[in-house]
C-alpha positions as semicolon CSV with decimal commas, in nm:
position;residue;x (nm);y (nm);z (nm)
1;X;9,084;14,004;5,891
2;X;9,346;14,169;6,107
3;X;9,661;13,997;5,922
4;X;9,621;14,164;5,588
5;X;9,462;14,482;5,699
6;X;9,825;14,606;5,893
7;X;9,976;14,447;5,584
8;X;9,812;14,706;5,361
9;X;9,867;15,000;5,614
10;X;10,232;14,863;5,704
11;X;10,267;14,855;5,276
12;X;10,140;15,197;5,191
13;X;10,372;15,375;5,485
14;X;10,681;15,214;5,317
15;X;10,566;15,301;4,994
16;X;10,581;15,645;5,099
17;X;10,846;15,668;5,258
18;X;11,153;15,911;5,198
19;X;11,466;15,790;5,132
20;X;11,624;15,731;5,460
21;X;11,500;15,720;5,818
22;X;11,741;15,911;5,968
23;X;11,602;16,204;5,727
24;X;11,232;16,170;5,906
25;X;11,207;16,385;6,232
26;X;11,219;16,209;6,600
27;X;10,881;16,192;6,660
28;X;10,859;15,982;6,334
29;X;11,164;15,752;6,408
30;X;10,982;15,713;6,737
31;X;10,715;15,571;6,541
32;X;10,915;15,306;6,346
33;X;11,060;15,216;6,678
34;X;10,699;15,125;6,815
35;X;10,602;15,011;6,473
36;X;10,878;14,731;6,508
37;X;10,780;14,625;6,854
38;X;10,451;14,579;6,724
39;X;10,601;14,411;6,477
40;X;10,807;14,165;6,730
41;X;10,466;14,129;6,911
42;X;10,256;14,045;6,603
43;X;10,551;13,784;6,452
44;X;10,538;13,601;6,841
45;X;10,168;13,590;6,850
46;X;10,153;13,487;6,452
47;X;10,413;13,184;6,555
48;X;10,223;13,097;6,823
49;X;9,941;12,990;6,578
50;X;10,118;12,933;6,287
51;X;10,404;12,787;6,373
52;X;10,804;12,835;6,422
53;X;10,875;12,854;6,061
54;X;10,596;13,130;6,002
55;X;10,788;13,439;5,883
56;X;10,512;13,690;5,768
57;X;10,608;13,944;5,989
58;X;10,976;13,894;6,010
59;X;10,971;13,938;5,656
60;X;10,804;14,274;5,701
61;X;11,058;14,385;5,968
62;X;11,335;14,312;5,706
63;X;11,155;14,497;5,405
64;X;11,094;14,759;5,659
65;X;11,473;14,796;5,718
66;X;11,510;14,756;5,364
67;X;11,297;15,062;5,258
68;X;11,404;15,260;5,591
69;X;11,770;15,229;5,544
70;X;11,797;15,360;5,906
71;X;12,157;15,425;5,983
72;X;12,408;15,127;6,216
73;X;12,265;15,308;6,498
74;X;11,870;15,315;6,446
75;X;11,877;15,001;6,213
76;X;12,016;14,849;6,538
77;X;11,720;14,994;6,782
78;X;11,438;14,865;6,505
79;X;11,590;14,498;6,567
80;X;11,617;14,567;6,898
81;X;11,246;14,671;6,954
82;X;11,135;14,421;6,695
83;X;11,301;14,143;6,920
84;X;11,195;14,265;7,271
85;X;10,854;14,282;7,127
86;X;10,877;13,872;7,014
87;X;11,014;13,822;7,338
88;X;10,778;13,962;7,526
89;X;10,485;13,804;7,377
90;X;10,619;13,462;7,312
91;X;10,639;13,433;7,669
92;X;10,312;13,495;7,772
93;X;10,087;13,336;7,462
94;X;10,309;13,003;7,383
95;X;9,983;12,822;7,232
96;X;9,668;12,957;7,016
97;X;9,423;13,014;7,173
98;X;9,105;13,309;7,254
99;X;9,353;13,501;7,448
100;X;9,651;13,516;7,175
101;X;9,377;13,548;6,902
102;X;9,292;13,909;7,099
103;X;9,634;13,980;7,185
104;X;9,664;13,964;6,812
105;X;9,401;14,163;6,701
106;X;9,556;14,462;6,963
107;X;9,915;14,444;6,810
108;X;9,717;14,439;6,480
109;X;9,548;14,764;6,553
110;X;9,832;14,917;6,710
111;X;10,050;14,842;6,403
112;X;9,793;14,972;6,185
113;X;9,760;15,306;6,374
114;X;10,121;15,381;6,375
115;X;10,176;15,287;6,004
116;X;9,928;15,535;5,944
117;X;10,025;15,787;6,096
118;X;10,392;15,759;5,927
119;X;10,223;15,758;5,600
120;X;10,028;16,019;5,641
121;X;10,327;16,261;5,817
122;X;10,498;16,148;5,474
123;X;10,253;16,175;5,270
124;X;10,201;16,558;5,377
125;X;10,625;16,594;5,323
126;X;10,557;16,486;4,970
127;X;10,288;16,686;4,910
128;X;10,477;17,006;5,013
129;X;10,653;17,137;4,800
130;X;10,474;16,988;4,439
131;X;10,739;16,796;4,240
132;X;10,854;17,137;4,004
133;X;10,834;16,873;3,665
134;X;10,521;16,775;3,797
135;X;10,239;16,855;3,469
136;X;9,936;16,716;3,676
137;X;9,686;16,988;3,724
138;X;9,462;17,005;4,079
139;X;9,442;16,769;4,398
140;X;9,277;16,494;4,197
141;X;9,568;16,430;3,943
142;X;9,829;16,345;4,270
């Protein structure tokens, strides 16, 4: 239940994204920084379980990049946070058990709360100003 619900949140804040991170203010970049240690956390703990050659959240780290496209310097700080986030986790739940199942529901929610928020900051950018070819009429047609 907690993999595929951050999936979903971690999908729709890329989705919305604008066109470059370094465009989004520095509370937002903030975000994607903690977004990608959760990230690190959730790809140690998911390993831990699944396996070494489990790459289900790596793979979101590098479509995250991918959508981002963060400048050298912040594309450098998302793999750094990503990795200190693995690190820190891998160390302290090496096998599955209770404990790394929790640990993994908390880096689950925390993921999901911070992709939220970024998609909803962007999602209010988008809103404001209406596209100007935009022939929908009313809130319900966006």
């Amino acid at each position: 239940m907690f993999r595929l619900l951050p999936s979903a949140i971690i999908a729709t804040a890329l989705v919305a994204a604008p066109a470059q991170a370094q465009d989004r203010p520095a509370d937002q970049r903030q975000r994607l920084l903690e977004l990608a240690y959760a990230l690190g956390e959730s790809h140690a703990l998911r390993q831990a379980c699944e396996g070494e050659g489990d790459q289900f959240w790596r793979a979101r780290m590098m479509r995250l990049v991918q959508v981002e496209r963060p400048g050298t310097t912040l594309e450098t700080q998302l793999r750094e946070r990503f990795n200190a986030g693995f690190v820190a986790l891998r160390g302290q739940y090496p096998a599955c058990d209770e404990a790394t199942h929790k640990a993994e529901a908390q880096a689950a929610r925390r993921g999901q709360a911070l992709a939220l928020k970024l998609s909803q900051s962007t999602i209010q950018v988008r809103r404001e100003p209406p596209a100007p070819d935009s022939v929908a009429e009313g809130e319900t047609a966006r």
